[in-house]
N, C-alpha and C positions, 0 to 999 in steps of 0.2 A: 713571387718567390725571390728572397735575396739572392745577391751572386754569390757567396758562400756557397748556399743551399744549393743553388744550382750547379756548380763545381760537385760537391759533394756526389749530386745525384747524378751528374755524368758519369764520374768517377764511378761509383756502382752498377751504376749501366754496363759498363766497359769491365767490370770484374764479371758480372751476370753471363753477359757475351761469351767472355774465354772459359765462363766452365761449359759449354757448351762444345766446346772443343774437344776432341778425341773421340777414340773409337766406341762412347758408353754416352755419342748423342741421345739419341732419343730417350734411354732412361733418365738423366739428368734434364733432356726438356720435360719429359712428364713430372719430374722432383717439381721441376719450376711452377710448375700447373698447376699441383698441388699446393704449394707453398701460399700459391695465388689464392687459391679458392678457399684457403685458410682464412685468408688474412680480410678476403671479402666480406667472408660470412660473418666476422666480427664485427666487423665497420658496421655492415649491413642494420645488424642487431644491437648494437651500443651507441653508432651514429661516430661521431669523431670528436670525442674529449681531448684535452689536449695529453691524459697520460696513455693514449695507444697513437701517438706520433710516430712513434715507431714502427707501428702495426701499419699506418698509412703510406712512412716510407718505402716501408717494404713491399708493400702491394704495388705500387708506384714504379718502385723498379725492378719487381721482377715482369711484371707487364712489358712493361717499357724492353728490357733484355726479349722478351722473349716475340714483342712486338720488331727489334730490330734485327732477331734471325729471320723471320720472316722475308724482311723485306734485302735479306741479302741471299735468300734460298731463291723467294720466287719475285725478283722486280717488277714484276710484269702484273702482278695479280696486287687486290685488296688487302689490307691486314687484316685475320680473321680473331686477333686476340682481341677480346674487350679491354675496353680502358676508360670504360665510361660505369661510375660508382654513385650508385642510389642508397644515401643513406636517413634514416628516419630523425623526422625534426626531433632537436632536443639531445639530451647526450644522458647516456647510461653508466650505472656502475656495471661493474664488471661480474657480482655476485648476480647478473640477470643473465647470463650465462644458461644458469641455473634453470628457467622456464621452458616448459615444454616444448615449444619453437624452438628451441638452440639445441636442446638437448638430441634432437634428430643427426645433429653433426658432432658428434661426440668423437665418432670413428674415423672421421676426414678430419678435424680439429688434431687427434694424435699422429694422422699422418704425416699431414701437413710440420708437423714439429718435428717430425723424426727426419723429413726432408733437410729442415732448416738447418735441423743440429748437424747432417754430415756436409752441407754446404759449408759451416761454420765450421767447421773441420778442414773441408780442402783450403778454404781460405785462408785461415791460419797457417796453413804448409805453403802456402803458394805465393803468400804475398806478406810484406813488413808490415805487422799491425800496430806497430808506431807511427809509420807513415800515413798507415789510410786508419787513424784510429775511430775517425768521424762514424764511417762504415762499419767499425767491430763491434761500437758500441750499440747503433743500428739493429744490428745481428742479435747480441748480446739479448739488449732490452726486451728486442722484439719475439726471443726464448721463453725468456722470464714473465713476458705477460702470457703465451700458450701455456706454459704450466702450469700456471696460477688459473687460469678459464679451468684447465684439465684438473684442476685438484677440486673446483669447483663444482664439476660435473663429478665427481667421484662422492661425493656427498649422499648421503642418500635420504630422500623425503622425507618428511615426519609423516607417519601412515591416517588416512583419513580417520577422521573419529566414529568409531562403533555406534551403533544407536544405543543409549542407553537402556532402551525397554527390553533389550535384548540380552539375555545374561544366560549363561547356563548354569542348568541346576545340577543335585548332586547326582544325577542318572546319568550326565552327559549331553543331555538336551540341551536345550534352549526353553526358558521360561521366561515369558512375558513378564516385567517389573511393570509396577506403574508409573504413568508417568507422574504423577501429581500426585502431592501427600495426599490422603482423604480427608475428609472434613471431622475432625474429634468432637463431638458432642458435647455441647456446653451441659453439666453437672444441675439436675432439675433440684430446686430446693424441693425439701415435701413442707406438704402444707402444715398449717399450725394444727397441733393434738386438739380437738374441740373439749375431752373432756379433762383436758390438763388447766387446773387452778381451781376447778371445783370442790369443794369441801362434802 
């Protein structure tokens, strides 16, 4: 990691941390857990292209935030948040959202965003986002791709194809079609008149 980068992602650490602050702890640690297991499930499922940078920093450091209450709650004990990301070889588009494996987190994927957007909310009130624009953009991007997955999942499947043998008829049933043309009878010549030319 460059020392930018790592300025950067102190720096968001250290905003992570203060929302944590006041009397509406524990809902805003659970925002952050969500936010997290958002951000994982994508990785998880896309792997780490370079257009969900975003998506990586944010998991990155809400981890990391919620890895350092931790260890100012309880010094004494283990950190029990994960911070260790298994993602699959290769990198995905983002329309793979879309497959039945992801589609099980439809309902935590909107959570997860609705967390982000009122994090991005206090932070905007809290702090100069000229100053830390590094971080708003962070935020911003990492919006922009949950609703774009979210709009994805909002799709809905082309329906499997009917059997064709299967059609209904005019009663309401179902009437067997065939499958295959039948075979048309090739056209028999008749034979020649035996008494035609006879005189």
């Amino acid at each position: 990691m460059q020392a930018p980068n790592i300025v950067d992602f102190a720096v968001a650490t250290s905003i992570g941390v203060m929302f944590f602050q006041g009397r509406d702890t524990d809902t805003r640690v659970r925002q952050f857990e969500q936010i997290a297991e958002a951000c994982l499930r994508l990785l998880q499922h896309l792997g780490r292209p370079p257009y969900l940078k975003s998506i990586f920093d944010l998991w990155v450091t809400t981890t990391a935030a919620l890895a350092q209450l931790e260890r100012m709650l309880f010094p004494t004990e283990p950190v029990q948040t994960p911070t260790h990301l298994t993602s699959p070889p290769g990198w995905r588009p983002l329309s793979a959202v879309c497959e039945p494996p992801f589609r099980v987190h439809h309902a935590m994927l909107r959570t997860g965003r609705d967390n982000l957007q009122q994090f991005r909310i206090w932070f905007g009130d809290q702090y100069d986002i000229y100053l830390h624009h590094e971080t708003l953009h962070m935020l911003d991007d990492a919006l922009l791709l949950m609703q774009s997955a979210e709009h994805f999942l909002q799709i809905e499947l082309p329906p499997t194809a009917t059997d064709p043998g299967d059609v209904p008829d005019s009663t309401g049933g179902v009437t067997t079609r065939p499958t295959s043309t039948p075979d048309v009878p090739h056209r028999q010549v008749p034979p020649p008149d035996p008494w035609q030319g006879e005189s």
